[in-house]
N, C-alpha and C positions, 0 to 999 in steps of 0.2 A: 419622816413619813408624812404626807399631806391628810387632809382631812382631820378629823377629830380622832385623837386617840389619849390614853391615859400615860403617866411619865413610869417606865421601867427600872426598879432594879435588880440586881441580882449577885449574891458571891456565893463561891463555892470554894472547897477545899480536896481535895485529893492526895492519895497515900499510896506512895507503892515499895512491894518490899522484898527483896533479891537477895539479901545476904546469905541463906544455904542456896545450892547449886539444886536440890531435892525439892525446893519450896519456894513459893512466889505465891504473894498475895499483895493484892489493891484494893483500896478505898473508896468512892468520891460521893460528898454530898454537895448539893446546891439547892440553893434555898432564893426563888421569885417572887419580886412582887409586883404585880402589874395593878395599877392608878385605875381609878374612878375617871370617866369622862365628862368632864361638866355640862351640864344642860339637859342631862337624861334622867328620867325617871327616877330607875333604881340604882342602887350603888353597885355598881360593877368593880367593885374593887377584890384581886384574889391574888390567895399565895399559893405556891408550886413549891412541894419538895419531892427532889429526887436522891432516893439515896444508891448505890449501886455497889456489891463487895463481890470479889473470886477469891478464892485461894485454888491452888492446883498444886500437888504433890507425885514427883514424879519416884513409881513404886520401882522401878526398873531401868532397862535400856526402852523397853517394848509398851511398859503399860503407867498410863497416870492419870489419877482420881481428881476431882473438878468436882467444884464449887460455887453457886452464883446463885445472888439474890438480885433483884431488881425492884424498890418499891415506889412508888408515885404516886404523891398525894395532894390534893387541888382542893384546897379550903377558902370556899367564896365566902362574901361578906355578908349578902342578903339572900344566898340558897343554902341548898345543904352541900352538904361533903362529895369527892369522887375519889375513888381510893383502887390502886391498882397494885397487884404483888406478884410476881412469879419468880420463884425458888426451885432451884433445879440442881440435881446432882447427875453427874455423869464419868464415864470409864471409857478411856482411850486408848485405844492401840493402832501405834505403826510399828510396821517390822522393818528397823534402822537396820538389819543388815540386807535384806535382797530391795525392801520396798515394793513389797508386793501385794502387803496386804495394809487398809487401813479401817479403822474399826471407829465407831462411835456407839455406847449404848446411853440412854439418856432417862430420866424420871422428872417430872417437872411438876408441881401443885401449884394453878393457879388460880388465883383469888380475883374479883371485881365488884366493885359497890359504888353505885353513881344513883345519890340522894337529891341533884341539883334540880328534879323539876317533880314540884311537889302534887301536881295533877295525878302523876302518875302511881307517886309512891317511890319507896327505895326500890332498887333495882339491884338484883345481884348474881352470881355467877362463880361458882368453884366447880374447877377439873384438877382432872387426874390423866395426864400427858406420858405415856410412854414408847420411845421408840430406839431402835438398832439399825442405823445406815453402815453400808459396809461399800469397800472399794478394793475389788481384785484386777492383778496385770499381771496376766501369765504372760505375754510374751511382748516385746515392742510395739508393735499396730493395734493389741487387744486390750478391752478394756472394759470391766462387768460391775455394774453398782448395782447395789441391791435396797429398799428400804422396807421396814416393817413397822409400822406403828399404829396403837390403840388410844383412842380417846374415850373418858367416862366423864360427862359431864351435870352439875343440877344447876337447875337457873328458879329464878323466885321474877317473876312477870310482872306487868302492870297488875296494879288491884290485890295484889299479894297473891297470882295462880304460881304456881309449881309446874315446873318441868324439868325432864330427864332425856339425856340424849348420849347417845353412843357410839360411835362407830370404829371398825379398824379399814387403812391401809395394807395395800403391799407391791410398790412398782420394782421394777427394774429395767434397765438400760444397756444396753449390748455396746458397745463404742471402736469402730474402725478406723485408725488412722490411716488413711491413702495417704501421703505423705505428709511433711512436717508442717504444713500450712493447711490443710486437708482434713477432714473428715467427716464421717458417715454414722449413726446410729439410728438404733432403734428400741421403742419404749412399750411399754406394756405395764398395766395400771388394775387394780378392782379396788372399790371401797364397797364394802360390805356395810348396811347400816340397819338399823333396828327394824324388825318384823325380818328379818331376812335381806330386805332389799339389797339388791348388787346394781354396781353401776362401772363400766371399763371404760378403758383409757387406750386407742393401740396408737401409735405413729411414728412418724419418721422423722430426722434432721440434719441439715446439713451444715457444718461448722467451718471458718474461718481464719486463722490464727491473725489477729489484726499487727498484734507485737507479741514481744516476748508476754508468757504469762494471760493474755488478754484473748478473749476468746466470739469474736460474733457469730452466731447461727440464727438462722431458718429454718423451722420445721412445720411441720401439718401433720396433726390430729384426726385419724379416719373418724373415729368415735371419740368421745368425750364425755365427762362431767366435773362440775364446778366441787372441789375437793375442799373440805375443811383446810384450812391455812397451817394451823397446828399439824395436822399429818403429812400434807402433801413435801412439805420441805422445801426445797428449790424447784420440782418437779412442777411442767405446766402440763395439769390435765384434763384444760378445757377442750372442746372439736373446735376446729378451724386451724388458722397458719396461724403463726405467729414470731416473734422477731426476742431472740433474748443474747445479754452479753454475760460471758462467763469470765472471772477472777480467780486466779490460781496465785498465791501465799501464802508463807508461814512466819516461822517467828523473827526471819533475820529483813523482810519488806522495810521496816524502820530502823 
């Protein structure tokens, strides 16, 4: 890397564990430490851990409970701390004999605290993330997703102010295949947020099948708004066109 930078390292260890056919759980930490750069002021030296665990327990043919922690932690030398966590439990359904229906409900608590500029003050941030995306195919060309999700969030500002923020989702997606390379839908959007305010989403796309699996579309946005990240999901519900590629896998891809 040219110019002035500090010397990296980094190890990590990872676990993963398959022995019941019912049960699968993983591991992995890694622990950074990125160098001071000579000649500057302060010491820029900081460590990064990431830790990351699932387990997943399959109840059935049809339904299996999910597990997953994510925590990331940036411990600088001459600031404060940034601390990141989000733990989520979730319940899954596909229906392994027709494949018609596929299901996600989801709970997530997340946590944020970023101490690193002391002007400001700590800075912090915990929600409460819930949502249910669903995937219906009645018939070969047809195809209907639906999503539903609510955010409850508090946040602590510069200066120590307090804030509370809320809002829920609710899109869905109509999807036509014109043939195997082919297709047509369309989307429809509200995010409902605190005082009432409502704000939609309507438009249309047209999809491309680049290869197997791999999906380029174009659509445009009659109406629009800029959606919380957390609810929106894969969904773009800004106005205007826009250009996005779609990925279809499961568990046999690797």
């Amino acid at each position: 890397i040219s110019g002035s930078t500090g010397n990296v390292n980094a190890v990590s260890l990872g676990l993963d564990w398959t022995a019941d056919p019912l049960w699968r759980a993983s591991t992995r930490v890694e622990w950074r430490r990125s160098g001071d750069v000579s000649g500057t002021p302060e010491n820029g030296r900081f460590d990064t851990t990431l830790w990351q665990a699932l387990v997943a327990r399959k109840l059935d043919r049809d339904w299996t409970l999910l597990a997953r922690n994510h925590l990331l932690r940036t411990d600088y030398a001459a600031r404060g701390d940034v601390l990141q966590d989000r733990a989520q439990v979730g319940l899954a359904y596909r229906d392994t004999d027709t494949n018609r229906v596929n299901a996600l409900a989801k709970l997530e608590y997340k946590t944020e605290r970023d101490a690193s500029n002391a002007a400001v003050g700590e800075l912090q941030s915990r929600a409460w993330i819930a949502s249910v995306h669903g995937d219906y195919h009645p018939s070969r060309p047809w195809w209907v997703s639906g999503r539903l999700a609510g955010k409850w969030q508090k946040d602590r500002l510069e200066r120590g102010v307090d804030s509370r923020f809320s809002a829920q989702l609710a899109a869905a997606r109509l999807v036509y295949d014109i043939t195997e390379n082919w297709d047509v839908s369309a989307l429809a959007a509200v995010q409902r947020g605190q005082g009432g305010a409502r704000q939609h989403a309507v438009g249309v796309e047209v999809g491309y099948l680049l290869q197997q699996n791999l999906w380029l579309s174009a659509g445009v946005n009659a109406s629009g708004f800029a959606a919380d990240a957390d609810l929106a999901g894969h969904e773009y519900t800004r106005s205007g066109v826009y250009l996005r590629l779609r990925v279809k896998f499961d568990e046999n891809l690797f």
